[in-house]
N, C-alpha and C positions, 0 to 999 in steps of 0.2 A: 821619643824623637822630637827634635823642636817642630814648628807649626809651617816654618818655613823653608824648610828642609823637606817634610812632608808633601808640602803643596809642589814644590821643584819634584819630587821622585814622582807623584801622581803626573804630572804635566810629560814625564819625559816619558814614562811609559804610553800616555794618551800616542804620544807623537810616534810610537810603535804601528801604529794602527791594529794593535790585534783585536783593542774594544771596538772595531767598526766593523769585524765579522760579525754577520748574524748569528750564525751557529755558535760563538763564544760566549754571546750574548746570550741566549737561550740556557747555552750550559749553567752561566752564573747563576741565571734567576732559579733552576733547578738545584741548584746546589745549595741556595738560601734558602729556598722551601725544604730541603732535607736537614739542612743546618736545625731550621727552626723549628722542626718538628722532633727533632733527638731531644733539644730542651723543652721541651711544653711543660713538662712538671717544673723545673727551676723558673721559666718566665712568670707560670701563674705563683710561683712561690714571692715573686721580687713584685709583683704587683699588690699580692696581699700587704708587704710589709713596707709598700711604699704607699698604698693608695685605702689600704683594708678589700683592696677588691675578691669577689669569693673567683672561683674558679671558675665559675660558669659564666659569671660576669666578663670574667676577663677571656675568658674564650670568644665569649657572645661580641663586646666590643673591641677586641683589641686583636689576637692569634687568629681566630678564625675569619676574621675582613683581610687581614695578609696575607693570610695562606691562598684563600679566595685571588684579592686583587694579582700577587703574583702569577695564581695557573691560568690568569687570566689573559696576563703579561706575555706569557710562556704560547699561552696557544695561538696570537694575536700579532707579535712581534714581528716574522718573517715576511707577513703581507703589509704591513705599515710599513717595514722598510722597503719595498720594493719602488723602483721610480713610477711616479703616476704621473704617464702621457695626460696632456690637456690640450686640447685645440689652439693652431696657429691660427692668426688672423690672415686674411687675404693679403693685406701691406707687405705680408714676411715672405711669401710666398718664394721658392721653395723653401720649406724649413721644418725641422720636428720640436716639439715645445714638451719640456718635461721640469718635475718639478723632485731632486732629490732629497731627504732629510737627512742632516748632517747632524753629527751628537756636539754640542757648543763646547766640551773638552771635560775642564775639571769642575766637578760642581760642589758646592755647600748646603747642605740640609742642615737647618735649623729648628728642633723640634721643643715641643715643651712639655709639662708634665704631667698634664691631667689625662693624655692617652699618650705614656711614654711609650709605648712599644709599637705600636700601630702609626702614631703618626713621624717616628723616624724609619721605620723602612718601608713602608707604601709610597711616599716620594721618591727614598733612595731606589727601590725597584725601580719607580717611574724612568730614575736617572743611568741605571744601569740599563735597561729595556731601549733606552737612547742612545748607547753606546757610549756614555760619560765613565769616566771613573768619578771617585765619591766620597765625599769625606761628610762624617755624620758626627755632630754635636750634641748628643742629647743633657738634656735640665739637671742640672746638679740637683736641684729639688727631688730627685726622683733616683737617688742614688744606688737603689738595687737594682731597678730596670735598666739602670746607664751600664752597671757591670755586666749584665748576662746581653745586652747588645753588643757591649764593647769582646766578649767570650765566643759568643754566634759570630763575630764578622771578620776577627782574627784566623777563627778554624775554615772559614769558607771563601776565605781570599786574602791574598799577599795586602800588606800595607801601601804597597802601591800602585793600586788597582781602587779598592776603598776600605777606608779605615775608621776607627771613634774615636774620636779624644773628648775623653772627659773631661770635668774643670766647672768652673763657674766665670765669674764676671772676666776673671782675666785671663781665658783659655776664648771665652768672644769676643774678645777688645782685639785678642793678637789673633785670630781668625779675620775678624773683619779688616785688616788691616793689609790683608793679603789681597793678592787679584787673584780672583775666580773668574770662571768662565759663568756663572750661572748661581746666584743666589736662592735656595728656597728657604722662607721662613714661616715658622707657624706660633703665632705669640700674642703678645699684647702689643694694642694700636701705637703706646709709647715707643715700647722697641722696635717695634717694625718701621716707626720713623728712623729710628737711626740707624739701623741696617739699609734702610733704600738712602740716606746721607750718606752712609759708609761706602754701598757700591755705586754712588754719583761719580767717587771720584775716579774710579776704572772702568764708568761707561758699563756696567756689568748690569744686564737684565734680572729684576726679579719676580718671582711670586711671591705675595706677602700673604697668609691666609691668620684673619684676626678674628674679630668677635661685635660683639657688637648687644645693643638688648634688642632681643628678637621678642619680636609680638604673637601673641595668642591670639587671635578673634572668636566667640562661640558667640554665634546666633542662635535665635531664639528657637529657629527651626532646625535644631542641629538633635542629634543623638545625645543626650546629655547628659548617661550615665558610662555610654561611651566613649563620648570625650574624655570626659571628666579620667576616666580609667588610663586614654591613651596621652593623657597630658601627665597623671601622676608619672607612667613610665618613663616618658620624655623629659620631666621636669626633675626626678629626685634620680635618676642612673648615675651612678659615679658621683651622687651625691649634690648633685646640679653642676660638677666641675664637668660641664661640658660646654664646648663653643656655642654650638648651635641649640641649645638647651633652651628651651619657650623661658623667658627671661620675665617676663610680667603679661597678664593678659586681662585683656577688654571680653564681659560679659555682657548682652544685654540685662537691661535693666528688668525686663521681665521676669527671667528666669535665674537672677543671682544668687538669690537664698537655696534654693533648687538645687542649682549646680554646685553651689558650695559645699551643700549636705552631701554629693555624690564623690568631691574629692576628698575630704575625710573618708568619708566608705572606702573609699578605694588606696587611700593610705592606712587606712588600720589592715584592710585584705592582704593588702602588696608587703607591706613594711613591718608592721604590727603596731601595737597600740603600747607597745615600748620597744624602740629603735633600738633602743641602744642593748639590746639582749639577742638583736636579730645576728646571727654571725656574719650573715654577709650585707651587710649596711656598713658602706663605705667613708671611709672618714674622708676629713677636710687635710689637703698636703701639708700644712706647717701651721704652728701657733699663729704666724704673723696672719693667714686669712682666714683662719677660725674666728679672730676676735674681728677682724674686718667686716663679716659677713655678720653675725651677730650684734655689731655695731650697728649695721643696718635696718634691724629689726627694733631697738629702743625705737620706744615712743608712738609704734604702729599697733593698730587696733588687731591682735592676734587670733585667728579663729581655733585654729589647732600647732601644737608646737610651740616653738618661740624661745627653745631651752636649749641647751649646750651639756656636754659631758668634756670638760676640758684634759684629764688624765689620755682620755682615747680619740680626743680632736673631732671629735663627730658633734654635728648641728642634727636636730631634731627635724622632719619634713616640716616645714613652717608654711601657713597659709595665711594671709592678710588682707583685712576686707576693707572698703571703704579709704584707698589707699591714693590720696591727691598726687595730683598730676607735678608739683612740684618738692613730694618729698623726698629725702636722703637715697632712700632704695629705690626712688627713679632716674637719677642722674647718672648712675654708673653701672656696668654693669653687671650683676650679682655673683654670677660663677659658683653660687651655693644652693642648698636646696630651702628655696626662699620665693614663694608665689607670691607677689602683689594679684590682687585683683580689682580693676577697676569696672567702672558699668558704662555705657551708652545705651541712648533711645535712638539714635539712626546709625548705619554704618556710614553717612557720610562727616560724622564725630570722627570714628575711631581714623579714617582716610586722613583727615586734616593733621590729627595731632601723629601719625608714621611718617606724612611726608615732609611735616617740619622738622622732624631730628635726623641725626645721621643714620646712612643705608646702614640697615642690618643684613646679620649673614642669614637668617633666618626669618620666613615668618610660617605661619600656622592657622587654620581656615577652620574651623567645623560650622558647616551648614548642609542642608537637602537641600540648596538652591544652586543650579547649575547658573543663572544668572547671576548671583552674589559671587559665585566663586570667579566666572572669569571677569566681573570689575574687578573684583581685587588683585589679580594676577597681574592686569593688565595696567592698572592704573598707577602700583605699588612698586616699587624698585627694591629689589631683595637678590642677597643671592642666593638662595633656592629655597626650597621648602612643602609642605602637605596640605592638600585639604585632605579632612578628618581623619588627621593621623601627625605625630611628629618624629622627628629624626631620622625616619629608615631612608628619607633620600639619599642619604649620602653614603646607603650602605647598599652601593652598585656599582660595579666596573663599566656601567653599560649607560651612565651619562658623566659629564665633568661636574665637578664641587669647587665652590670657590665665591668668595666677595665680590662686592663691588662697593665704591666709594670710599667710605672708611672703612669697610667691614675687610677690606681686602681687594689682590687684582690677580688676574688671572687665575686658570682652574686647573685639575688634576683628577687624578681615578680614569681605569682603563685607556683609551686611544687618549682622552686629554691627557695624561700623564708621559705618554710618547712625547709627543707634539711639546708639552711644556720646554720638555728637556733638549727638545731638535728646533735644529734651526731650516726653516723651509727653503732650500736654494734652486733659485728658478735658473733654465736652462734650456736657452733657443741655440739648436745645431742647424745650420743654416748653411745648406747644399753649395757643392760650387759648379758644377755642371750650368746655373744660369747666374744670372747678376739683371737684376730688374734697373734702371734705369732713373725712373722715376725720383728716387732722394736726393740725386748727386746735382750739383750747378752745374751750368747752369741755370735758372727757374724759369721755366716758360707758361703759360696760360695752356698748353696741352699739359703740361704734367700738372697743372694744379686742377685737373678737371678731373684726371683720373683718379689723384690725389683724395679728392674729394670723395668718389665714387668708393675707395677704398676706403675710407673711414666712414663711413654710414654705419 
């Protein structure tokens, strides 16, 4: 079906109102969670062979946060939609003040590839959960995940309700070209410019969720074969092709020889002391960022790794010591599984040099010190992240996830994923039984007294 034939049948069904029953609403999301649990074997099958992801990897990040976020959606849904009364002010007097959520119509989800399956339909739920229909674009990059999404959302709803269209450059040129009601994108900071360009010009709200290099901190008073442990997980999962993936980190200077020896330990434990025989050690998506990220790695002082297997696209866990503040592998950001490590003697080092670069989407804290932990929270602009621990924030229904500044705007997951997709419409019913006086001309010095008395 063309793209703009598609967006007209989604738009005129919206205009049925049947997506604005809750109960329809609820059914959908039940029916994508049975959808997507008939396939669980072919999902993890299109993720191995688009990503080398194992099974359990891809259950652990990808199926099982869906399955989760949706029942979460499912049991949540009915009372978010309901009108929430909010207090009138004296002025309005008689009057009732409520505030209904309205679904903004047809939306676009914009996914990419390093979690093709999870991050196009935990949004698209969010947008069905809203009462949206939905059209979902997943990454050519990632072209077996695109087919078993585009199989799951065929069987589990009409195309004009929500649909996939696969494609690459020019299946999003002629996407963006359309008016939506509601953009969501999940990508690189490049394109997420020209998606918020694109819907500049139909006035179209978006969420843009990007990336960014997210910082590590361990002090010196930190657990530091703990860290060390919960930063390998965080930093080499999906082969470092994750957003929020600890992207380079600051050690003190005390304890770097220390900690360095503990993330080798914990990469030969985790990974093995040859990756590339592990079966579930994830490759890099395409030639083009395999030689990119190893590109990266010339010329840095290598502690462990530093090697490439180019037949099966997989980069060795790489760790880098002694790594200046303005080399190659600090300017952008890595997306591989590639640790710079830098040192500091104060945390008000590492403070200067986070808040002169751009927000990241992440950052990451290990220290014993309840004091260190909230300067840094508090002083540091990020959109989200752990102390002594990385990645699991964003693996909750039960707070929102999302950028800020360049890293991205706006958030998602559980209630934030309602909310993203509704539009909040405020709503004073205002009695006729009286008519207060007071607003109307002409203006006298009695009514600007009461006037007054009523805005305090």
């Amino acid at each position: 079906m063309e793209i703009d034939k598609l967006v007209q049948r989604q738009r005129d069904f919206y205009r049925t109102g049947r997506t604005k029953d809750t109960a329809f609403r609820i059914a959908s999301l039940q029916k994508l969670a049975d959808t997507i649990e008939k396939y669980e074997a072919e999902i993890g099958e299109a993720l191995k062979a688009d990503l080398h992801k194992s099974v359990f990897e891809g259950f652990m990040t990808e199926v099982g946060l869906t399955l989760s976020e949706i029942r979460f959606l499912i049991k949540h849904t009915a009372v978010w939609n309901r009108p929430k009364k909010v207090r009138t002010p004296l002025a309005q007097f008689h009057a009732k003040s409520y505030i209904v959520q309205e679904p903004y119509g047809v939306a676009l989800v914009m996914s990419p590839w390093n979690y093709p399956f999870m991050l196009s339909l935990e949004p698209a739920a969010g947008a069905i959960a809203a009462g949206n229909c939905c059209i979902i674009k997943p990454s050519a990059y990632a072209p077996a995940t695109s087919a078993i999404l585009k199989k799951i959302i065929e069987e589990a709803f009409p195309a004009e309700y929500v649909a996939v269209v696969e494609g690459g450059r020019q299946e999003n040129t002629q996407l963006l070209e359309q008016e939506f009601d509601y953009i969501f994108f999940t990508g690189s900071v490049s394109v997420g410019r020209l998606v918020m360009e694109k819907a500049a010009a139909h006035l179209t709200p978006v969420t843009l969720e990007l990336g960014g290099k997210s910082p590590c901190i361990v002090e010196r008073d930190a657990k530091l074969s703990l860290a060390a442990k919960r930063l390998v997980f965080g930093k080499f999962l999906n082969s470092g092709q994750t957003c929020v993936a600890p992207d380079y980190c600051f050690v003190h200077e005390a304890v770097k020889d220390e900690f360095i020896g503990y993330l080798e330990k914990w990469i030969d434990k985790m990974i093995g002391k040859q990756p590339f025989s592990n079966p579930d050690y994830p490759k890099m998506i395409n030639e083009k960022h395999y030689d990119r990220v190893l590109g990266l790695i010339k010329g840095e002082n290598v502690v462990t790794g530093g090697c490439g297997k180019r037949e099966t696209l997989q980069i060795a866990p790489t760790v880098l010591k002694d790594v200046a503040p303005d080399a190659p592998v600090m300017q952008e950001e890595i997306f591989g599984p590639v640790l710079p490590v830098l040192t500091y003697r104060d945390i008000s080092e590492v403070e200067r040099f986070v808040a002169d670069r751009p927000k990241s989407l992440a950052l990451y804290l290990f220290t014993g010190s309840r004091e260190t932990a909230d300067r840094i929270t508090e002083n540091l602009s990020f959109g989200g992240g752990c102390i002594n621990d990385t990645i699991i924030h964003l693996a909750t229904s039960q707070m929102g996830f999302g950028g800020v500044g360049a890293s991205g705007m706006g958030s998602y997951h559980g209630k934030k994923s309602f909310e993203t997709f509704s539009h909040a419409k405020s709503i004073v019913n205002k009695s006729t039984w009286m008519d207060l006086p007071i607003r109307y001309m002409p203006y006298t010095k009695g009514k600007e007294k009461l006037l007054r008395k009523f805005l305090k």
